[in-house]
Wavefront OBJ file of the C-alpha trace (Angstrom):
o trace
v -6.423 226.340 22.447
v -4.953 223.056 21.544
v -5.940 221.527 18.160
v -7.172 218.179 20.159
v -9.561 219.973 22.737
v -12.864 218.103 21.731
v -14.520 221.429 22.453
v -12.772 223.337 19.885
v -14.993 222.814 16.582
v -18.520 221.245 18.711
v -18.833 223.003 21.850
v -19.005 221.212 25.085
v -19.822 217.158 24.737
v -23.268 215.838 25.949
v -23.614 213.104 27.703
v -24.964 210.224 25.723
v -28.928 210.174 25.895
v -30.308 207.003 27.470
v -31.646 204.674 25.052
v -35.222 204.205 24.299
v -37.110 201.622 25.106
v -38.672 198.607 23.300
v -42.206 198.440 23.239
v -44.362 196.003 25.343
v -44.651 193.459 23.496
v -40.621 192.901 22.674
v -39.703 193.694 26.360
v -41.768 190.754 27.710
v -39.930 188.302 24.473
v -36.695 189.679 25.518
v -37.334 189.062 29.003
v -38.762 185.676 28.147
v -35.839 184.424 26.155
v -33.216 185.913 28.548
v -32.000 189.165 26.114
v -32.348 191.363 28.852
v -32.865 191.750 32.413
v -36.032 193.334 33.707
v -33.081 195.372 36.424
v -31.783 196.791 32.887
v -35.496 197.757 31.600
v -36.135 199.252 34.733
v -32.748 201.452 35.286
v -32.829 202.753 31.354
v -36.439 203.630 31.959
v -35.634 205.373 35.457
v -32.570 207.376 33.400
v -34.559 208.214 30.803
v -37.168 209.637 33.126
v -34.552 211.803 34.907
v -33.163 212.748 31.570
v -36.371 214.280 31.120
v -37.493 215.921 33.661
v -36.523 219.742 32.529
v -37.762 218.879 28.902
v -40.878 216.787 29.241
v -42.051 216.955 32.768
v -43.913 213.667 32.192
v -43.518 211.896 35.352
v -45.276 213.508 39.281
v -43.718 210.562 41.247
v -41.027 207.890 40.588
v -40.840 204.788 42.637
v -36.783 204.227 42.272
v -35.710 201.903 44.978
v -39.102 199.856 45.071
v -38.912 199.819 41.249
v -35.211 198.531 41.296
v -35.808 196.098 44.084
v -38.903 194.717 42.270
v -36.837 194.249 39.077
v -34.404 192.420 40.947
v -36.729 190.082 42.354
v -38.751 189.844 38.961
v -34.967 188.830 37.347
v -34.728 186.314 40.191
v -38.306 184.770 38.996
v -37.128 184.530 35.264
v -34.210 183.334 36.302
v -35.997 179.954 38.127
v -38.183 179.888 34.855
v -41.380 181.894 36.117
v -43.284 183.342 32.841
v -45.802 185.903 33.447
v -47.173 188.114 30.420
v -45.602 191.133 31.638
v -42.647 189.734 34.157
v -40.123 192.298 34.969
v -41.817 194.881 32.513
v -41.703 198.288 33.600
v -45.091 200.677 33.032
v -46.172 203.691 34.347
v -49.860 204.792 35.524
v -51.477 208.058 35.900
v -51.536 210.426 38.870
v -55.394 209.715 39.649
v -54.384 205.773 39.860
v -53.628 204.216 43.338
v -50.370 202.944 44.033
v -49.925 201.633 47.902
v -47.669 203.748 49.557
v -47.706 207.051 46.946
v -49.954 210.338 47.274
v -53.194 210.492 44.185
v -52.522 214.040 43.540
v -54.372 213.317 40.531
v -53.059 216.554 39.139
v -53.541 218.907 43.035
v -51.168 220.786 44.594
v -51.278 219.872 48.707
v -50.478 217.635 51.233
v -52.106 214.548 50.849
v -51.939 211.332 52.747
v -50.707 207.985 50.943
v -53.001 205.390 48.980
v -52.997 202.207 51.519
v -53.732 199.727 48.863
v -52.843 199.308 45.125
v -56.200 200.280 42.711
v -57.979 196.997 41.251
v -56.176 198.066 37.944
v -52.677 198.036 39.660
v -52.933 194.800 41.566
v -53.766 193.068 37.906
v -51.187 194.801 36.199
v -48.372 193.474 39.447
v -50.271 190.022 39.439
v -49.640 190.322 35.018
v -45.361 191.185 36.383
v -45.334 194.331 36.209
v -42.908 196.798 37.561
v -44.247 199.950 37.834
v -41.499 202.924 37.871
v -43.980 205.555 38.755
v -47.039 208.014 38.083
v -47.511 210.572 35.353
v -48.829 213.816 35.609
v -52.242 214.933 34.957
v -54.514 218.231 35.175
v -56.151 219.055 38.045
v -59.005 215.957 38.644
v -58.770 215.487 34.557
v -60.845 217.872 33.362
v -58.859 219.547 30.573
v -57.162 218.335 27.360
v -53.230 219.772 28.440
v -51.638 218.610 31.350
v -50.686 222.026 33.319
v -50.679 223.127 36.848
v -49.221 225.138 39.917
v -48.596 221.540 41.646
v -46.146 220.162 38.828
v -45.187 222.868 36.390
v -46.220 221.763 32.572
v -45.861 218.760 30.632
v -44.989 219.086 27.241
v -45.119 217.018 23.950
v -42.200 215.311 22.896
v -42.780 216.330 19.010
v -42.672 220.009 19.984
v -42.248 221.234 23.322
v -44.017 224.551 22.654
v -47.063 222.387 22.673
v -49.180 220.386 25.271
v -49.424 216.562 24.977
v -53.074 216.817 25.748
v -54.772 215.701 28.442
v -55.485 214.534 31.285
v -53.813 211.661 30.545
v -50.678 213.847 28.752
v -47.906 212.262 31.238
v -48.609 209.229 29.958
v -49.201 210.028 26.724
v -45.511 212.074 26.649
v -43.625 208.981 28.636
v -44.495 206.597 25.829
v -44.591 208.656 22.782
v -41.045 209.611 24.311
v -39.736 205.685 25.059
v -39.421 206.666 28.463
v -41.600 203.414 29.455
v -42.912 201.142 26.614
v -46.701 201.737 27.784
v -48.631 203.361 30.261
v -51.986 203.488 31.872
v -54.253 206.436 31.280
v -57.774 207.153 32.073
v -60.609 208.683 29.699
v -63.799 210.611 31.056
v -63.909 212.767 28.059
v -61.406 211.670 25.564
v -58.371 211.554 28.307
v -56.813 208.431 26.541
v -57.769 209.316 22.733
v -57.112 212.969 23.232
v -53.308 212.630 24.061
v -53.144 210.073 21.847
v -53.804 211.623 19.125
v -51.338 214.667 20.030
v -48.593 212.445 20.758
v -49.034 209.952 17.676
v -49.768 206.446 20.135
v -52.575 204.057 19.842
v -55.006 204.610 22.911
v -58.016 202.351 23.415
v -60.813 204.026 25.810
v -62.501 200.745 26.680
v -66.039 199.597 26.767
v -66.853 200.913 30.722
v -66.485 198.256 33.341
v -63.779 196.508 31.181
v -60.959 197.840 33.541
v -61.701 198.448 37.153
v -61.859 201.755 38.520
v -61.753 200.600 42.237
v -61.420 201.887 44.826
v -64.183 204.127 42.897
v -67.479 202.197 42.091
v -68.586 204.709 39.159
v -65.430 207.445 38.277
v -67.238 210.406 37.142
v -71.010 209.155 37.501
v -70.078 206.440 35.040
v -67.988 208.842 32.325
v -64.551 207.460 33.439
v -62.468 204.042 32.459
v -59.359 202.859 32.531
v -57.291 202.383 29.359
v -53.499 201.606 27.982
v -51.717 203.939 26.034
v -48.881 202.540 23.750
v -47.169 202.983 20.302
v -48.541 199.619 18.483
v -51.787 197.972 18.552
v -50.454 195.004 20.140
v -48.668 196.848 22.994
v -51.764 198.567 24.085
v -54.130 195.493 23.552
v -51.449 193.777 25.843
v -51.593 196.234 28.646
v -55.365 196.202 28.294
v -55.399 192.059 28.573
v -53.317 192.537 31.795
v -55.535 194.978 33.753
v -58.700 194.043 32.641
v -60.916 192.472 34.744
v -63.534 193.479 37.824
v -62.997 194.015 41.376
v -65.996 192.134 43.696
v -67.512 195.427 44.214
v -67.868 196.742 40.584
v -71.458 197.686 38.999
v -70.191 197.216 35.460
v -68.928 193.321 34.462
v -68.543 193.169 30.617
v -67.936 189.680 29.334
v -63.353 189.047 29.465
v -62.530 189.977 25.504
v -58.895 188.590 24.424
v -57.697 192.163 23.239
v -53.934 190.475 22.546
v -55.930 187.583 20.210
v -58.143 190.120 18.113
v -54.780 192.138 17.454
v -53.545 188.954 15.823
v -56.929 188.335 13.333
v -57.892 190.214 10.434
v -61.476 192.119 10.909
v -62.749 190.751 7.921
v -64.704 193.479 5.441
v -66.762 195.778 7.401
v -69.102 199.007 6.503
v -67.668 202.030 8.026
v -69.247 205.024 8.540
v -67.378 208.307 8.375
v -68.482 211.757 10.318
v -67.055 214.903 10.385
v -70.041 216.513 12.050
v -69.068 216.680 15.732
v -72.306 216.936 18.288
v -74.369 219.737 18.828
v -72.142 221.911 20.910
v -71.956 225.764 22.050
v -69.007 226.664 19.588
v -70.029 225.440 16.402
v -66.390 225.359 15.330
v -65.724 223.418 12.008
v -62.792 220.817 12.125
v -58.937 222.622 11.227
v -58.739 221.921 7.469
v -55.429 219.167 8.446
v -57.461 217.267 10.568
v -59.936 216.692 7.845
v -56.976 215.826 4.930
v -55.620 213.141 7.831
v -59.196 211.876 8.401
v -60.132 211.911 5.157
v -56.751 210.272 3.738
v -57.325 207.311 6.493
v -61.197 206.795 5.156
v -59.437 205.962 1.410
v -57.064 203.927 3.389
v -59.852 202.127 4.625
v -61.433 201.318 1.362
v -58.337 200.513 -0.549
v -58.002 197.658 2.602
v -61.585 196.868 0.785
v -63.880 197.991 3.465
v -67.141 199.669 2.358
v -66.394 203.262 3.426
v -68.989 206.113 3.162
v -70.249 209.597 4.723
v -72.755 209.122 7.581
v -74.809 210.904 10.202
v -75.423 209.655 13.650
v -77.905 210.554 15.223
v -76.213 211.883 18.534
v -79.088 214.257 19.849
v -78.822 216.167 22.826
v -76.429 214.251 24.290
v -74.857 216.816 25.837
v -77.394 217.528 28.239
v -76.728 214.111 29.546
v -72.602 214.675 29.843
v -72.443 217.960 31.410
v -74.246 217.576 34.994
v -72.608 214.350 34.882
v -68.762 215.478 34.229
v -69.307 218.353 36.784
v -70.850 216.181 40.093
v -68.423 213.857 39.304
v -65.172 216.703 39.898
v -67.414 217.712 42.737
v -67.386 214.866 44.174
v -63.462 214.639 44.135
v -63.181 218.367 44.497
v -65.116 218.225 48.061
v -63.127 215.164 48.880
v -59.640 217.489 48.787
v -58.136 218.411 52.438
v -56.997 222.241 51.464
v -59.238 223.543 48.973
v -58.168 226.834 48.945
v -55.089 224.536 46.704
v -57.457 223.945 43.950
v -57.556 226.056 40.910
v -60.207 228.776 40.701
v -61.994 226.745 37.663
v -61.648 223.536 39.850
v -63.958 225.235 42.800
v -66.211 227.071 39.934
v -67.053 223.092 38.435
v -67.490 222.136 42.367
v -69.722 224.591 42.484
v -72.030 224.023 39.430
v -71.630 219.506 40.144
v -72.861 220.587 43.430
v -75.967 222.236 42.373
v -76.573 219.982 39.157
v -76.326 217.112 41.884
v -79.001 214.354 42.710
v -82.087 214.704 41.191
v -80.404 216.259 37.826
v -77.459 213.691 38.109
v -79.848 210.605 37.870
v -82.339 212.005 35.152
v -78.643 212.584 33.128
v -77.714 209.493 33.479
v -81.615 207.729 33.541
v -81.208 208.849 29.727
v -78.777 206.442 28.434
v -81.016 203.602 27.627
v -82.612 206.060 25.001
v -79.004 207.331 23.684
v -77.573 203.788 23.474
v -80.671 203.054 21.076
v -80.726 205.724 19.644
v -76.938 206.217 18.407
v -77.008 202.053 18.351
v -79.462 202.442 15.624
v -76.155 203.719 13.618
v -74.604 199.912 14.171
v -77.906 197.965 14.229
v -80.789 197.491 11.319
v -83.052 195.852 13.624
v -83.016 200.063 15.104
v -84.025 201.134 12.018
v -80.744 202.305 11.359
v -77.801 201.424 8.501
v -75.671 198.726 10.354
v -72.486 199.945 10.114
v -69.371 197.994 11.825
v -67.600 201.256 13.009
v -67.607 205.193 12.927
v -64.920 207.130 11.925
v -64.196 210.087 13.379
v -61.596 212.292 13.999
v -60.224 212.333 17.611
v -59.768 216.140 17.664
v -61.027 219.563 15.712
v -57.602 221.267 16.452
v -53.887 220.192 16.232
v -52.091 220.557 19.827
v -52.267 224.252 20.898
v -49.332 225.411 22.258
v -48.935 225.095 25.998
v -49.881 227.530 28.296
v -52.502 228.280 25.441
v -55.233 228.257 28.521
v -53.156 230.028 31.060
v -55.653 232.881 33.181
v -58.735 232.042 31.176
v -62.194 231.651 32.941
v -63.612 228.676 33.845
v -66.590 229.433 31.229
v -63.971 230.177 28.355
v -61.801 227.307 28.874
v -64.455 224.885 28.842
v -65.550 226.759 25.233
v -61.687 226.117 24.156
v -61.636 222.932 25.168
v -65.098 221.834 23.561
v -64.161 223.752 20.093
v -60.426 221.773 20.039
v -61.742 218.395 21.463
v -65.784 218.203 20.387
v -65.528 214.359 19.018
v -64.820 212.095 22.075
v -67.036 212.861 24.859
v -70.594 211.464 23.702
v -68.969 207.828 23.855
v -68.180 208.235 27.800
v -71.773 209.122 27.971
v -72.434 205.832 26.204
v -69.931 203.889 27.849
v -68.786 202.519 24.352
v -65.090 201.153 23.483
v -63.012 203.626 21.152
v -59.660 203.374 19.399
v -57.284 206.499 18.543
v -55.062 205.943 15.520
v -52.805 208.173 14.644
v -53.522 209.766 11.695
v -50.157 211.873 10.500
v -48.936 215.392 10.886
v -49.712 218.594 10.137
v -47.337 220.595 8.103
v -45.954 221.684 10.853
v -45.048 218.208 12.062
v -47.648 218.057 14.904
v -49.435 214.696 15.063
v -53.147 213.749 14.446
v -55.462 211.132 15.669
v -58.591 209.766 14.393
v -60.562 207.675 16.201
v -62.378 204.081 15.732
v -66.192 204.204 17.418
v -67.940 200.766 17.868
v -70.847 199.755 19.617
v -70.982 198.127 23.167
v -68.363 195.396 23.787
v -67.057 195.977 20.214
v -63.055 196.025 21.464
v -62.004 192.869 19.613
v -63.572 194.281 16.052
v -61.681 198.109 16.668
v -58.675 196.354 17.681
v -58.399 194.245 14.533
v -59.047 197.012 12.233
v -56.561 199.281 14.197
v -53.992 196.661 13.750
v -54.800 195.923 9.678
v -54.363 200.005 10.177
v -51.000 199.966 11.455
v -49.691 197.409 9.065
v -50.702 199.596 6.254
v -49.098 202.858 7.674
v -46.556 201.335 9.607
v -46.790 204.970 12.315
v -44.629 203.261 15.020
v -41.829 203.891 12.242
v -41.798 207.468 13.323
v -40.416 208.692 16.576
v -40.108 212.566 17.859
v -36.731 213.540 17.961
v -34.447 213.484 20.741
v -34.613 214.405 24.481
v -34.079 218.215 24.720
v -34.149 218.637 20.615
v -37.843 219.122 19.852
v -37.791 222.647 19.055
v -39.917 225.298 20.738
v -42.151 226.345 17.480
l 1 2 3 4 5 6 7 8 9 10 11 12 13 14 15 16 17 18 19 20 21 22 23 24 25 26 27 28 29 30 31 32 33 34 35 36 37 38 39 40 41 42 43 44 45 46 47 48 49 50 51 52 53 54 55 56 57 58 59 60 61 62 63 64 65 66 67 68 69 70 71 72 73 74 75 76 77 78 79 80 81 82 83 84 85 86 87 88 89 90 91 92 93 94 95 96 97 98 99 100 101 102 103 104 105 106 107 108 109 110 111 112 113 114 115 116 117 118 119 120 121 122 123 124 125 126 127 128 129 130 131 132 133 134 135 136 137 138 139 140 141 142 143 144 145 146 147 148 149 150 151 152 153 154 155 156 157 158 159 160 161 162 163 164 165 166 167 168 169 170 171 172 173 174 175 176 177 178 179 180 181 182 183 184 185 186 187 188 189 190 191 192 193 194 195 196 197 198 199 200 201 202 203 204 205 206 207 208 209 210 211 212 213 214 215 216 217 218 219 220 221 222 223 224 225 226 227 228 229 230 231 232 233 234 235 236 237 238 239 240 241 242 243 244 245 246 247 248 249 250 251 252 253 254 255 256 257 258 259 260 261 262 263 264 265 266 267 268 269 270 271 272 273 274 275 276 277 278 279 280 281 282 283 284 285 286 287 288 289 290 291 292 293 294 295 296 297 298 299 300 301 302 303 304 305 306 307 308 309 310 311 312 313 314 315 316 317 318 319 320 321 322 323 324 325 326 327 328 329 330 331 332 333 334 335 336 337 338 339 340 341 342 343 344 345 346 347 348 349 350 351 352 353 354 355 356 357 358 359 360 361 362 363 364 365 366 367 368 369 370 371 372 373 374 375 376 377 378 379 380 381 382 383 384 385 386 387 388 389 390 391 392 393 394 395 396 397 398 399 400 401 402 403 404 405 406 407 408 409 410 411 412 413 414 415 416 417 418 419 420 421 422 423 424 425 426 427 428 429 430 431 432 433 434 435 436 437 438 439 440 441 442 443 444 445 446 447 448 449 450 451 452 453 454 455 456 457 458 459 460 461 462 463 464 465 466 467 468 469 470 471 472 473 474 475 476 477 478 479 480 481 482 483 484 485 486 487 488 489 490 491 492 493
């Protein structure tokens, strides 16, 4: 062999990996000031999608030549001196999101026919500029925390592949923890948003309900289910969340507009924060992984060196699980009955069809006729005039468990994944019940190197006060520093 083969001393030569991309915030100013080209964004984040696809799985469908074509015309706009806030800015939405002209597999396997029109929360985002490149993948109708199935294969987290992302909203969470697209839109019925977010070390805000549309539903998940960005910084995600926010005629739920992008930019001033360890009275009883209670507790010290009043508290969440569980099941029910081939669906899909469908009606309503005693109740936590302490916010963490490993759930019973998922994910639920705003932060690694999330609880329509103390947060611990390592490198611990 010749002394100037390149192969001789490294082995075959990879092609260079496609470059990451810039978060939200800096696309948009690049675009702005004429850095970049939103054809550029568009064909590194398409590349780095493909690039991928055999390690990270994140993406179900890509919309390449509508993508490019839309980045042409959005480079066409800057060009005559159009400024929108996210002009020429690709994103990415989930797989239960409609896009005109794609399938919502929302996680299925099947033939299914296309969505005619965009969702309420996709027309904003194109009306904000927006290109979006495609859809990320999601478990079957969202009902787990990993983002596995027959339909797609297995999604996987870029900080170690052996391990899920999370779910349901784990493509997502994997494109952007990944710099495949510099945010994405998730959904949260259970901790969807927070969960991955936490896994995948990104800032994911579950919003205060009604706060982004869920149209073309009225109600996702009798009420459980919003809309919500998923990014590396605070001001990425409150970006995304400025740009699809707002109601569609039809919607039940109209919260007052909050300027998510302003409240990134103010301090929160000094606020009483509860912490809680305790998760809600569930079946498994499981005590949180000794890491996730070293991040936790090393974030409540942050807290209180940033001079908030930071102490150990109790609320009061009840039974409140009484309330979630008819409600969670009717509402995959409702989407399970809806599917053309249901023989397609996973066993523990027609199992929760099953129990929705008898815990329907009458049950349904009385679950969800309890809220105005939860919300005082648990508001009692953030209000003296309850009775209660007056806290600003609850700490929490966003998880019990580090990311298991994927196919951790593979073959299990309905009835015993639900247990598995409740023991590793026990914190975020009881706040879809409520319909109250919630911010993951992440909160480190393990020792392994696996991220952790905690999460920021506030009372209704609190956004603006999480968001501010999420981004004092972030310029204390500075976590978009850290990035997983390279396409193809994380190893398979």
């Amino acid at each position: 062999m010749s002394s100037a083969d390149p192969t001789e001393r490294t082995g075959p030569v990879r092609p260079p990996e496609p470059p990451v991309l810039p978060g939200l915030v800096d696309c948009a100013r690049e675009l702005a000031e004429g850095r970049t080209t939103s054809s550029a964004l568009v064909a590194a984040a398409l590349a780095r999608i493909e690039a991928s696809r055999t390690t990270l799985n994140a993406f179900r469908q890509l919309r390449t030549e509508e993508a490019l074509a839309e980045a042409a015309e959005a480079d066409r706009r800057l060009g005559a001196g159009e400024r929108l806030p996210l002009l020429g800015v690709p994103v990415a939405v989930k797989d239960d999101t409609d896009v005109a002209g794609m399938p919502t597999y929302f996680g299925c396997d099947g033939a299914l026919p296309p969505a005619t029109s965009d969702s309420e929360a996709v027309r904003r985002l194109r009306a904000a500029g927006a290109v979006v490149v495609g859809k990320t993948n999601s478990c079957e109708l969202g009902q787990w925390a990993f983002t596995e199935g027959p339909a797609f294969g297995v999604t996987r987290n870029p900080w170690s592949t052996a391990h899920t992302p999370g779910g349901s909203s784990g493509g997502s969470a994997a494109a952007v923890a990944a710099g495949l697209v510099p945010a994405a839109l998730g959904s949260d019925g259970a901790g969807s948003i927070r969960i991955p977010a936490a896994w995948t070390h990104l800032v994911g805000i579950k919003p205060q309900r009604g706060r982004i549309s869920v149209h073309p539903h009225s109600d996702a998940f009798q009420g459980l289910t919003v809309n919500g960005p998923l990014a590396r910084t605070v001001a990425d995600a409150a970006l995304l969340l400025d740009a699809a926010a707002g109601p569609h005629p039809g919607d039940p739920h109209r919260p007052p507009a909050v300027d998510a992008s302003a409240a990134a930019l103010r301090e929160p001033g000094r606020l009483r924060i509860g912490v809680s360890l305790r998760p809600p009275l569930t079946l498994t009883r499981n005590a949180p992984h000794p890491e996730v209670v070293r991040a936790v507790d090393a974030l409540a010290e942050v807290l209180a060196r940033l001079g908030h009043h930071v102490e150990e508290a109790r609320p009061r969440y009840g039974l409140i699980g009484l309330s979630f569980v008819p409600r969670a099941t009717a509402g995959i029910a409702e989407l399970a009955a809806r599917h053309p081939e249901p023989g397609l669906l996973d066993p523990r899909t027609r199992s929760a069809l099953r129990t929705g469908t008898r815990l329907g009606g009458r049950i349904v309503r009385a679950a969800r006729a309890r809220e105005v005693r939860q919300h005082a109740r648990i508001g009692a936590f953030f209000d003296t005039a309850r009775g209660g302490d007056a806290y600003d916010v609850l700490l929490t963490p966003t998880t019990a468990a580090p990311p298991p490993r994927a196919g951790a759930f593979d073959h299990l019973s309905a009835w015993r994944t639900d247990l598995a998922m409740t023991s590793a994910c026990p914190y975020a639920w009881p706040w879809n019940v409520l319909g109250w705003p919630g911010v993951n932060v992440p909160a480190g690694f393990t020792r392994d190197g696996l991220p952790l999330g905690a999460q920021l609880l506030g009372p209704s329509r609190s956004e603006a006060r999480l968001i501010s103390l999420a981004t004092q947060l972030e310029a204390d611990r500075r976590w978009y520093e850290r990035w997983p390592p390279p396409l193809g490198a994380a190893d398979r611990r």
